[in-house]
C-alpha positions as CSV (number, residue, x, y, z in Angstrom):
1,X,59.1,-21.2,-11.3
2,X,59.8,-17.5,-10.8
3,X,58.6,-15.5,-13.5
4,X,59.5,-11.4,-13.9
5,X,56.6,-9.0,-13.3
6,X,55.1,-8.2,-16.9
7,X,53.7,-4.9,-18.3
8,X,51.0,-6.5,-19.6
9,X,49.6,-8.3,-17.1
10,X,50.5,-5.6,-14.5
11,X,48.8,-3.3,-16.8
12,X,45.8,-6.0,-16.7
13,X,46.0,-5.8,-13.0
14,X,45.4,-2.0,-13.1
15,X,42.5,-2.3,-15.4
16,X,40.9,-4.7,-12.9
17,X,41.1,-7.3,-15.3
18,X,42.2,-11.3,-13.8
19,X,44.8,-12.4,-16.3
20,X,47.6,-12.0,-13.9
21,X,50.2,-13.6,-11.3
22,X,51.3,-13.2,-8.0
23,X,54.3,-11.2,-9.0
24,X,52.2,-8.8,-10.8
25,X,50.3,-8.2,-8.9
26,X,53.1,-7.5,-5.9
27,X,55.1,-5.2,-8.3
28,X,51.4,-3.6,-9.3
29,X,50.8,-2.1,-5.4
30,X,54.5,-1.8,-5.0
31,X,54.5,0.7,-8.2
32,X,50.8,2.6,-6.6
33,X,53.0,3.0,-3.6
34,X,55.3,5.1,-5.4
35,X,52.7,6.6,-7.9
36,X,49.3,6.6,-6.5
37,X,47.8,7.9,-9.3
38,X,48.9,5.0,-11.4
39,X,45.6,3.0,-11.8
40,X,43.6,6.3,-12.8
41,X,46.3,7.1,-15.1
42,X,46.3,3.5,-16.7
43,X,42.2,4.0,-17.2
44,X,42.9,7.2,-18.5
45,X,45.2,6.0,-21.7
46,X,42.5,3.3,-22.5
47,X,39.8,6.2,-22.7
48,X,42.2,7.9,-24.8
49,X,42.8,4.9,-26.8
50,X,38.8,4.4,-27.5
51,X,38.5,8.2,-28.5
52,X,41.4,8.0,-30.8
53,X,40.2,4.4,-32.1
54,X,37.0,6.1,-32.6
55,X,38.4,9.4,-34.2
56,X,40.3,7.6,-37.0
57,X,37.1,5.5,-37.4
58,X,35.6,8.3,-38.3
59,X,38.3,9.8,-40.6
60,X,37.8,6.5,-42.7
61,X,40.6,4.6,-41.4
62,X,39.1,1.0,-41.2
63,X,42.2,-0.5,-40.7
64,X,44.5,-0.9,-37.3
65,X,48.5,-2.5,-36.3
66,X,47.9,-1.9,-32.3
67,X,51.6,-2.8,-31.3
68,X,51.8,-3.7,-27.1
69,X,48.6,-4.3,-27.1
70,X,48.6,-6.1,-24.0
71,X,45.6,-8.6,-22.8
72,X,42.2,-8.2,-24.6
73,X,39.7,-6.4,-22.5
74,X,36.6,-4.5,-22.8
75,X,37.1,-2.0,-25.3
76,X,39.5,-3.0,-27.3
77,X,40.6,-1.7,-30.9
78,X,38.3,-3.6,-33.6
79,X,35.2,-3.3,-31.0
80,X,35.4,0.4,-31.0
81,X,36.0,1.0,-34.8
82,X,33.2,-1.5,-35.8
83,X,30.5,1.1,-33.9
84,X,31.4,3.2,-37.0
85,X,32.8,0.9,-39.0
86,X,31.9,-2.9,-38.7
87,X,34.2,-3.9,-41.9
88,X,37.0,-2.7,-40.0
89,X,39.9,-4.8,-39.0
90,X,42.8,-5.1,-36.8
91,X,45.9,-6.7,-35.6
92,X,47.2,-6.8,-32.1
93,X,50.6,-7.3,-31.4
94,X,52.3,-8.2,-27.7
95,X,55.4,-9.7,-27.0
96,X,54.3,-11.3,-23.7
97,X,53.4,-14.8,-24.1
98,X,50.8,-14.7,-21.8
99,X,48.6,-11.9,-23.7
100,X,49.5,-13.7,-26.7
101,X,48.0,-17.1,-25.7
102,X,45.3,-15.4,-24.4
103,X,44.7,-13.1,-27.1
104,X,44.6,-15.3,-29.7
105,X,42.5,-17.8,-27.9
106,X,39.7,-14.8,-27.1
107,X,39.8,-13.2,-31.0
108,X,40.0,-16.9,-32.7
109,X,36.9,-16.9,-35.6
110,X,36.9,-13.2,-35.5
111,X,36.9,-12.2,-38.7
112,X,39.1,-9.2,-39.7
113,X,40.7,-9.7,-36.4
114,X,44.4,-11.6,-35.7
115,X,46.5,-11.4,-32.5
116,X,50.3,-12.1,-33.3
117,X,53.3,-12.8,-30.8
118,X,55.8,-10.3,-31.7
119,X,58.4,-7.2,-30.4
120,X,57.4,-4.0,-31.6
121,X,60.7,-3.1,-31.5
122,X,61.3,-5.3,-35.1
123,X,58.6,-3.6,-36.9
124,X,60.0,-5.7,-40.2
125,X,59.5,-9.2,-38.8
126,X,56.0,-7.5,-38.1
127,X,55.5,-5.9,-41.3
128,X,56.2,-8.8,-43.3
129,X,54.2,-11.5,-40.5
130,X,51.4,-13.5,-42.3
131,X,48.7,-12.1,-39.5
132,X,49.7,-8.5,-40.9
133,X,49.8,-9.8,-44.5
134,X,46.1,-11.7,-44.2
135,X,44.3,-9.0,-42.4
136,X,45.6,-5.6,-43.6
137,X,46.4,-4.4,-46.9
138,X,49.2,-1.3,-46.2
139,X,49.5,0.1,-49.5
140,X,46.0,1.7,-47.6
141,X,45.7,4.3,-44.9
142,X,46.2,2.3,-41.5
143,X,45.8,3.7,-37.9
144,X,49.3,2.6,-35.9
145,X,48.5,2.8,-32.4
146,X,51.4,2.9,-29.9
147,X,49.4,3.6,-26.3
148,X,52.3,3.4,-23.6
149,X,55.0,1.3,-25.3
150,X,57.5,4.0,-27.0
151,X,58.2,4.5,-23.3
152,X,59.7,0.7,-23.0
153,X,61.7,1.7,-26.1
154,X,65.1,3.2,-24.6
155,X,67.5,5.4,-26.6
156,X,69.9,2.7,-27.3
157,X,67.2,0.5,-29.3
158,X,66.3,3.9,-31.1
159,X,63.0,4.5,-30.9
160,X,62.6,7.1,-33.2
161,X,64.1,4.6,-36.0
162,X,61.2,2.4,-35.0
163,X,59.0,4.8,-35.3
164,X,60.2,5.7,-39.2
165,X,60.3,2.3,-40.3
166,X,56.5,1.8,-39.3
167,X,56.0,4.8,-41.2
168,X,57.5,4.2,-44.4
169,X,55.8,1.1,-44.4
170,X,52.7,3.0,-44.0
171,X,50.4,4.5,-47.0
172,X,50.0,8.4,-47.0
173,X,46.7,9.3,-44.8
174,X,47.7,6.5,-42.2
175,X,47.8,7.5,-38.5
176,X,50.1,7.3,-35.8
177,X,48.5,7.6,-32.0
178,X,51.1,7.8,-29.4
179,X,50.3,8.0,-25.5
180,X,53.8,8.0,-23.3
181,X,54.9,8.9,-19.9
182,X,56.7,11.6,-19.0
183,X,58.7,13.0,-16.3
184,X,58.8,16.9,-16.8
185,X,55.9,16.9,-14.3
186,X,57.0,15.6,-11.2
187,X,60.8,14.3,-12.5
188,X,61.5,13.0,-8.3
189,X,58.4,10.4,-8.1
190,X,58.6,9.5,-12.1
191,X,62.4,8.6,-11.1
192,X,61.3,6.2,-8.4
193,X,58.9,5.0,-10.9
194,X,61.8,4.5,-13.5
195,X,63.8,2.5,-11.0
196,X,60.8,0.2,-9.4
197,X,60.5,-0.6,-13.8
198,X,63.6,-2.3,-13.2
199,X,62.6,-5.6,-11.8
200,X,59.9,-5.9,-14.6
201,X,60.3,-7.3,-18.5
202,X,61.0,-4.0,-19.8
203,X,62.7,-1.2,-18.1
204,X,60.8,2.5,-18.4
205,X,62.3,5.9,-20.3
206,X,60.9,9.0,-19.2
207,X,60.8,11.4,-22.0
208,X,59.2,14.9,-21.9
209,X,57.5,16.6,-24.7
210,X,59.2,17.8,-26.7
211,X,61.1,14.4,-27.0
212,X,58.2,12.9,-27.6
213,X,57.0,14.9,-30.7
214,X,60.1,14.5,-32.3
215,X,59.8,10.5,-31.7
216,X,56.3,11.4,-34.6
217,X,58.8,13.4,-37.1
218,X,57.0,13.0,-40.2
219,X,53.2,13.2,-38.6
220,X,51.2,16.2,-38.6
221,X,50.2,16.6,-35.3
222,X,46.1,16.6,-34.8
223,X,44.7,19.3,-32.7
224,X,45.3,19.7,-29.6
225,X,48.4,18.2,-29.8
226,X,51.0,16.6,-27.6
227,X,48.8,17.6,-24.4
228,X,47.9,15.5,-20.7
229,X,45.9,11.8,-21.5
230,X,42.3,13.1,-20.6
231,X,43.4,16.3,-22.7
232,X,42.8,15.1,-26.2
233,X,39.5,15.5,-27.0
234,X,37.4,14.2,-24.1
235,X,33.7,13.4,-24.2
236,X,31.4,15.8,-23.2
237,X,30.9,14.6,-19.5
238,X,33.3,12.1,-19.5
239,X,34.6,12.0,-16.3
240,X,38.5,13.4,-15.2
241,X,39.0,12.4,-11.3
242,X,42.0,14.5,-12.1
243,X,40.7,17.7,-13.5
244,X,41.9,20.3,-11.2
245,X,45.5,18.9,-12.0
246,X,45.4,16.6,-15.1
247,X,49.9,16.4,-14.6
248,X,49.1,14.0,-12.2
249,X,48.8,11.4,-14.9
250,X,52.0,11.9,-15.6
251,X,51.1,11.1,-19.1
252,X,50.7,12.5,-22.7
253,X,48.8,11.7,-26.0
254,X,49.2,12.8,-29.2
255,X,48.0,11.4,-32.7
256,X,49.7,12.8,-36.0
257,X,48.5,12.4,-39.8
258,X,51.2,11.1,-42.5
């Protein structure tokens, strides 16, 4: 049976992870034809997520919703908030079947930890889910991490209306971390990139930043701001192969307090 190319296990691929098919994998190296840069770029937003993960840790957020989460890898969310907090907990949402199966087969008896099946784009069917209702109480501060999905949300399905309901829903002191692509860099290879997106499970929107701030209306925006994925407060050391030019990741961060 054919099966579409999907985000998450292309993004797997990228990673170097193994949870991934043939098509995948094709539409992976036919995507770092067009963007080079795209595997370094794809490492780049996981670093970001772990220092974001790590940031909120240490703000006292000990709870996390990370929607598109994708496969489990090394890394991920609730590993990186229990080195400062081990009482914290998390949920992990994907849509793909695949990371979901997989997911929750890894994370079963962890406790504080669920994996639930579900389209961040119906933030009330995930709101309401029993993995979000048994493993985080949001009438708390919770850390709502959206690492390169706003940019599979297209203006018709209203992303910024996404965005508010997951923030309505959320206690005052709760997070939002946002990385997202963005085309105001190099707008002639990020449009090849847009249309290559078109033969996989969800098609790409290109937003620049100022489009992408106003999808985190209602956040205040953390230092340093909406600013280029190894940017936002890097490591002392940590390394950037793209430091003398970091708009080749074609990427930005940003994480906002409610």
């Amino acid at each position: 049976m054919e099966r579409q190319p999907s985000t998450a296990r292309v993004y797997d691929y990228w990673l170097g992870g193994t949870h991934h098919f043939p098509e995948d994998r094709v539409h992976a190296e036919k995507l770092m034809t067009i963007y080079p840069e795209i595997r370094e770029t794809t490492r780049a937003n996981r670093a970001f997520l772990r220092r974001a993960v790590r940031t909120l840790a240490e703000q006292g957020i000990d709870q996390f919703l990370d929607l598109g989460s994708g496969l489990p890898t090394v890394g991920n969310v609730h590993e990186v908030a229990r080195e400062v907090n081990p009482l914290a907990r998390t949920v992990y949402v994907d849509v793909d079947p695949v990371a979901a199966e997989l997911g929750s087969a890894i994370l079963a008896g962890t406790p504080g930890v669920e994996y639930l099946r579900a389209d961040l784009r119906d933030p009330n069917a995930i709101l309401s889910s029993d993995e979000v209702t048994r493993c985080l109480d949001l009438s708390q501060p919770v850390g709502l991490l959206m690492l390169a999905m706003l940019q599979f949300v297209s203006a018709q399905q209203d992303p910024a209306g996404v965005v508010a309901t997951y923030r309505d829903a959320s206690a005052a002191g709760s997070y939002l971390v946002v990385s997202h692509a963005t085309h105001e860099y190099h707008p002639q290879q990020m449009q090849e990139v847009t249309k290559a997106y078109n033969g996989a499970t969800f098609p790409i929107t290109m937003r620049d930043r100022t489009e992408i701030a106003a999808l985190m209306q209602g956040y205040d925006l953390l230092e340093p701001g909406v600013v280029d994925l190894s940017r936002w407060r890097p490591d002392p050391g940590e390394r950037d192969p793209f430091a003398h030019d970091t708009t080749l990741y074609n990427s930005v961060a940003a994480v906002g307090r409610l």
